[in-house]
C-alpha positions in Angstrom: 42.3 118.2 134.2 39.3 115.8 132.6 36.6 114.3 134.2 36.2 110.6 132.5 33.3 108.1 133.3 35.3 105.9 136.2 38.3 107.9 136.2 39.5 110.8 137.5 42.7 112.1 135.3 44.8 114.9 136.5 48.3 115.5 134.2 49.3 112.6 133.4 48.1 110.7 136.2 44.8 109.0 136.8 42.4 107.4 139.9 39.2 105.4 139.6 36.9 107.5 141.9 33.3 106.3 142.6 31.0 109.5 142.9 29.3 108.2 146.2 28.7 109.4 149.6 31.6 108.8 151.5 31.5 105.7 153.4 32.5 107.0 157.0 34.2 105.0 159.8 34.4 105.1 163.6 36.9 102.5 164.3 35.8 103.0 168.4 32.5 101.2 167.6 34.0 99.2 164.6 30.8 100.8 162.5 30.5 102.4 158.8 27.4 104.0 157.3 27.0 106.2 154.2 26.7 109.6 155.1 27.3 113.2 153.6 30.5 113.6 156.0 31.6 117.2 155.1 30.6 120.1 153.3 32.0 121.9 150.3 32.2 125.3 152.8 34.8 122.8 154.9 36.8 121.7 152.1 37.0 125.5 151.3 38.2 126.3 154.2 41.0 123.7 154.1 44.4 125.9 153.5 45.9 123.0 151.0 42.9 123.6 148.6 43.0 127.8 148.5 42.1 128.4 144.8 41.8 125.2 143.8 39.1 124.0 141.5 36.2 122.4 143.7 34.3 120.6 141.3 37.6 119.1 139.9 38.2 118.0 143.8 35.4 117.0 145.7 35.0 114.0 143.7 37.8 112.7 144.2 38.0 113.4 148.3 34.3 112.1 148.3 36.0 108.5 148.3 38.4 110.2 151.1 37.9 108.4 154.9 36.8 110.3 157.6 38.1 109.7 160.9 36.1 110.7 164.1 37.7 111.0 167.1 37.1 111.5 170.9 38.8 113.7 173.3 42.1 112.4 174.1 42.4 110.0 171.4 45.5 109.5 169.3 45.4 110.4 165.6 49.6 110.2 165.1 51.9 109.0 167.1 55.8 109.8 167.7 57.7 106.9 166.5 55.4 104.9 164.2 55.2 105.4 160.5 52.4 107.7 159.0 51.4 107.4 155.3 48.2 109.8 155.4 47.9 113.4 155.5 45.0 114.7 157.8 42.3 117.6 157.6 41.2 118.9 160.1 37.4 119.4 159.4 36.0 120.3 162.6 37.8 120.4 166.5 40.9 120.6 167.8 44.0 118.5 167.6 47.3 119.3 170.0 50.6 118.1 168.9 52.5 116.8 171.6 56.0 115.3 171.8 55.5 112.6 173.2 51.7 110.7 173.8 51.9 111.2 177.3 53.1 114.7 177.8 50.3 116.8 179.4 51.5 119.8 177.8 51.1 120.6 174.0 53.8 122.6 171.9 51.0 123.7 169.6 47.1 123.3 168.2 45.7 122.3 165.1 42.7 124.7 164.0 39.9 123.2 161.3 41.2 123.8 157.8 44.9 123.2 159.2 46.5 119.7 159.0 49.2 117.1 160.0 51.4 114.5 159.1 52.6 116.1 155.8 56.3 115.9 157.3 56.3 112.3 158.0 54.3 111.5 154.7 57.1 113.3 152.6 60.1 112.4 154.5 59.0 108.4 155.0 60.1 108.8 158.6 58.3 107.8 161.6 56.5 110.5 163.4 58.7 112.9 165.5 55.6 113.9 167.4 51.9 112.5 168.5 48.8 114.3 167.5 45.8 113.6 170.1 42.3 115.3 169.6 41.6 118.0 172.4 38.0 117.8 171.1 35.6 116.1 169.0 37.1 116.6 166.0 36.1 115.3 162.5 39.5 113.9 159.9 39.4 114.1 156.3 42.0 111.6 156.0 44.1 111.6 152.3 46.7 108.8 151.1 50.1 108.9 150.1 49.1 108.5 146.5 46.3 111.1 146.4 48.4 113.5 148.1 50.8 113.3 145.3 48.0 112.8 142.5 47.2 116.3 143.9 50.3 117.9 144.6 51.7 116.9 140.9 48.8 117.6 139.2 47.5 121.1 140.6 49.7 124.1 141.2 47.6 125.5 143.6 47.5 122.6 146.1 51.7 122.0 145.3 51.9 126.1 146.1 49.8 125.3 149.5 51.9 122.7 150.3 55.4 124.6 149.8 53.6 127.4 151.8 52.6 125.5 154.7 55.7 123.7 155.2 57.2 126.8 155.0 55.0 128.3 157.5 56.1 125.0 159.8 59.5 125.4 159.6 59.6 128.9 160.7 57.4 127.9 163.3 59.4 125.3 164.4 62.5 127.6 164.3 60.6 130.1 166.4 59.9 127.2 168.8 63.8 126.0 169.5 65.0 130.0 169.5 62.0 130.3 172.7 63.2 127.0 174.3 66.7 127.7 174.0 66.0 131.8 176.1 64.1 129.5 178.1 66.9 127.4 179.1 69.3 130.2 179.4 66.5 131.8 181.7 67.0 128.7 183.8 70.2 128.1 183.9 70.5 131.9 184.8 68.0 131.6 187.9 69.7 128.6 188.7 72.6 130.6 189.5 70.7 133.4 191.2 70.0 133.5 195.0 66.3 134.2 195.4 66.7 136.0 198.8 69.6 138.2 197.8 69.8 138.4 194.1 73.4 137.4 194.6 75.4 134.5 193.1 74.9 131.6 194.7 76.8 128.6 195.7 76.0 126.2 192.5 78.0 129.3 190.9 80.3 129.3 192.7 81.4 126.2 192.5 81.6 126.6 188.5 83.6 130.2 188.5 86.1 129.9 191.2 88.3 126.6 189.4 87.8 128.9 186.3 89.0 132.0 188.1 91.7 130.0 190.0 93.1 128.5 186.7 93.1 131.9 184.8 95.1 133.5 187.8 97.5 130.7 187.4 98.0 130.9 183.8 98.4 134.5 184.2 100.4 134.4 187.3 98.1 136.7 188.9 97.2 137.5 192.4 93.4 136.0 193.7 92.0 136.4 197.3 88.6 135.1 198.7 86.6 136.9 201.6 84.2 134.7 203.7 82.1 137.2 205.4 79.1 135.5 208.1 76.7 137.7 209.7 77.1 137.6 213.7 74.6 136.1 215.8 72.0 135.6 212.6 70.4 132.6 214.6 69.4 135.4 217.2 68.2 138.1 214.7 66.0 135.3 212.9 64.4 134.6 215.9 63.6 137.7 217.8 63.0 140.1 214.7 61.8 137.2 212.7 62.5 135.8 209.5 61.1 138.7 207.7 63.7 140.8 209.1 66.6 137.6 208.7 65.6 138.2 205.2 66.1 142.1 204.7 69.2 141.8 207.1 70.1 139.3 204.4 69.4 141.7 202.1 71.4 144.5 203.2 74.4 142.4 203.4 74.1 141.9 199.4 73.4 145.5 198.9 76.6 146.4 201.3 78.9 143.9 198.3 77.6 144.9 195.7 78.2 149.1 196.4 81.5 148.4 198.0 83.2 146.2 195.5 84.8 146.9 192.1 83.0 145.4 188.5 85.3 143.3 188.7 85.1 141.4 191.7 82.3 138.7 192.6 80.2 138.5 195.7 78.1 135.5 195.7 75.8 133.9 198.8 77.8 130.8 199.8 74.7 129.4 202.6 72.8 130.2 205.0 74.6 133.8 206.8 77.5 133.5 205.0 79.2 135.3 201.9 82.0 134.7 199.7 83.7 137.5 197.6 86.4 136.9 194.8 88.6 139.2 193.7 90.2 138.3 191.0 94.7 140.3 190.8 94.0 141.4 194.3 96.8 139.9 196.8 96.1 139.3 200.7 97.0 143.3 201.5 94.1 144.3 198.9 91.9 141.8 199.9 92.1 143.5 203.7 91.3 146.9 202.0 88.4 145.6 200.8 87.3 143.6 203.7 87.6 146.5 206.2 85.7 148.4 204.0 82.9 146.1 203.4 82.8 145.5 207.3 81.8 148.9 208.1 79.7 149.4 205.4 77.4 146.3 206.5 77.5 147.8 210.2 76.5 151.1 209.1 73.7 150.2 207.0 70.3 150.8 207.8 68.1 147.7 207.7 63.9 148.2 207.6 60.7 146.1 207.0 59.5 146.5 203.8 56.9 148.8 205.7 59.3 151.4 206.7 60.0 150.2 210.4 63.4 150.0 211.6 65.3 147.1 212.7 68.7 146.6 214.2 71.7 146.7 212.2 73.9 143.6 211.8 77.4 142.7 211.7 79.7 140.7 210.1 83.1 138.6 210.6 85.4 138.3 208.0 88.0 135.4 207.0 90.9 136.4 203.8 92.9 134.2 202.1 95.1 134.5 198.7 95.5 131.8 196.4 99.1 130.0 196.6 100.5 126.7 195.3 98.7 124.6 198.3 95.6 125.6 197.1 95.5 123.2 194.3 92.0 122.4 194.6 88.8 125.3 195.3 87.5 123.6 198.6 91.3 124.2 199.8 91.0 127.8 199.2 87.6 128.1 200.9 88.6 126.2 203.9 91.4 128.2 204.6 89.3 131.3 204.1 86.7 129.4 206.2 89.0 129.2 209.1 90.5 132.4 208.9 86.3 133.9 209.1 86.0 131.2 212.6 89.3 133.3 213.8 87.4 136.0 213.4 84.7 134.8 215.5 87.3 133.6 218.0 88.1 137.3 218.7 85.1 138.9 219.6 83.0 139.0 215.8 82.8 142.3 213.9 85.7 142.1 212.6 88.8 140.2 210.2 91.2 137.2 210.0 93.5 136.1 207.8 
C-alpha cells in the first residue's frame, strides 16, 4: 500500500481521500462542524482493524461520517436496505428484531459493529439496531469496506472472523430458543398444582393412544376418579389444604400405576388415568387399588399438621367400536364416575 498526493491506493484499487478533520454530522439538529471525532486509541480498539497498519488507515477513515445518536434512536432498521457498516466508537447499541420489541436479543460493545450481514448479502435488514446510549458511529461505505477488505489481509481475516463469531452466535441463539420452546410446550402440558398431566394433554394423547390400540387391536380403559365432597374440604380446611389433598391424589397415581399407564388432572377434583392393553377387568384391579390407596394416605400442611384424609369415586370404561371419537370415551367413563356418586362415593362404576 502507497500513500500518493490526493489518492489513497491500496492493491490495485484507489480513493481520493482529503487529509482533513472529519466533518461530523448530527442529523437531529440538521448541523455539521469540523471536529477531531475519534481517536487513534478508538480505531485500535475497533476488532476489524486488529493488526492493521494505522497510519495506512486513519487517513482514509478521517473522511469517514460520524453518526451520533440518542437513546432510543434507530441506527438500522429490519426490512430497509443498509449499504454502510457501523463502528461502534463509544455506547451501546441493542439489536432488536423488530423496532418496537422492548426486549433485545443481544448488545453491541464499542469496537464491535453492525450491518456487515446486510452490506454483503444486499438484503434488507433482518433486524433493527437502536442505541441504548449515547453512542458515537464511525460509519464506512459499501466501497471502502471492500477497498479495505480486498486490499488488507488483516481487516479481510477480521472480517471472516467476526462473521464467523456471528454465526455461531446466532446458532447458539436458535438452539436456546428452540429448549425454550420445548420448555414451554412441556409446562404447558404440566399441571402446576399436581405436577400431573393436564387436560390440554390429554386431549392430544388419548386420539393417539385410541388409534394405536385400534391398529394394534389392543385393549384401552380410562379411569375418571373425583375426589368426594372437595367443595367441603376447600372450604373448611382451606384452599391450602384443597391443594395438598390435591396433591396426595397425584402422589396416590403415580405410586399405584404401572410406567406405562397415564394419570393426568382432567379439572378441577377430577382425574383421568389411561391404561393403555388393559381391558375393563384390569382397569377394576387398578381402580380398587388406587381407591384405597388415596383413602389411606396421609394428607399434612406443608408445616407438619394433619388434615383429614379424602376419598375418591371412580368411573371405568374400555374402549369399543362406539367410541369412535375421545369425548365418547370420557363421557361414558364420566357417567360411570356419577354412578359412583349415586351409590354412596368411595367407591367404583363401570
Amino acid at each position: 500500500m502507497l500513500w500518493r498526493t490526493g489518492t489513497l491506493k491500496i492493491g490495485p484499487y484507489t480513493a481520493d481521500y482529503a487529509p482533513v478533520a472529519l466533518r461530523v454530522t448530527d442529523a437531529r439538529m440538521g448541523i455539521a462542524e469540523t471536529v477531531e471525532p475519534f481517536s487513534r486509541d478508538e480505531l485500535k480498539s475497533v476488532e476489524l482493524f486488529r493488526e492493521v497498519d494505522f497510519d495506512l488507515l486513519e487517513p482514509v477513515l478521517r473522511n469517514c461520517e460520524v453518526r451520533f445518536l440518542s437513546p432510543g434512536e434507530s441506527l438500522i432498521v429490519a426490512g430497509e436496505a443498509n449499504r454502510n457498516l457501523y463502528l461502534l466508537l463509544s455506547g451501546r447499541l441493542e439489536i432488536r428484531l423488530k423496532p418496537d420489541d422492548t426486549e433485545a436479543i443481544t448488545a453491541v460493545k464499542p469496537g464491535e459493529s453492525v450491518g456487515e450481514i446486510s452490506l454483503i448479502d444486499q438484503k434488507p435488514a433482518s433486524a433493527s439496531v437502536i442505541a441504548r446510549r449515547p453512542s458515537r458511529v464511525l460509519v464506512v461505505d459499501e466501497e471502502l469496506v471492500w477497498i479495505l477488505v480486498n486490499s488488507s489481509h488483516p481487516v479481510s481475516t477480521n472480517l471472516l472472523t467476526m462473521l464467523a463469531r456471528r454465526l455461531r452466535y446466532d446458532n447458539e441463539v436458535i438452539e436456546h430458543h428452540r429448549q425454550q420452546l420445548r420448555k414451554y410446550r412441556f409446562h404447558a402440558t404440566i399441571d402446576a398444582v399436581t405436577g400431573l398431566f393436564n387436560r390440554f394433554w390429554l386431549r392430544k394423547m388419548l386420539p393417539r393412544q385410541m388409534a394405536r390400540a385400534n391398529a394394534g387391536d389392543e385393549p384401552l380403559s380410562l379411569i375418571m376418579a373425583d375426589i368426594d365432597h372437595f367443595k367441603k374440604y376447600n372450604d373448611t380446611p382451606g384452599h391450602v389444604a384443597g391443594d395438598r389433598a390435591l396433591e396426595s391424589v397425584a402422589d396416590s397415581l403415580r405410586n399405584g400405576l404401572r410406567p406405562t399407564d397415564m394419570p393426568a388432572r382432567y379439572g378441577g377434583e377430577e382425574f383421568i388415568v389411561l391404561l393403555p392393553a388393559t381391558d375393563l377387568a384390569g382397569a377394576r384391579v387398578v381402580a380398587e387399588r388406587l381407591r384405597a390407596m388415596i383413602e389411606a394416605a396421609p394428607i399434612e400442611t406443608p408445616h407438619g399438621l394433619s388434615l383429614p384424609s379424602v376419598t375418591v369415586s371412580l368411573g371405568m370404561a374400555e374402549m369399543h367400536q362406539a367410541h369412535k371419537r375421545p369425548e365418547s370415551l370420557i363421557e361414558a367413563c364420566d357417567q360411570a364416575m356419577y354412578r359412583a356418586k349415586l351409590a354412596g362415593r368411595n367407591r367404583l362404576s363401570e
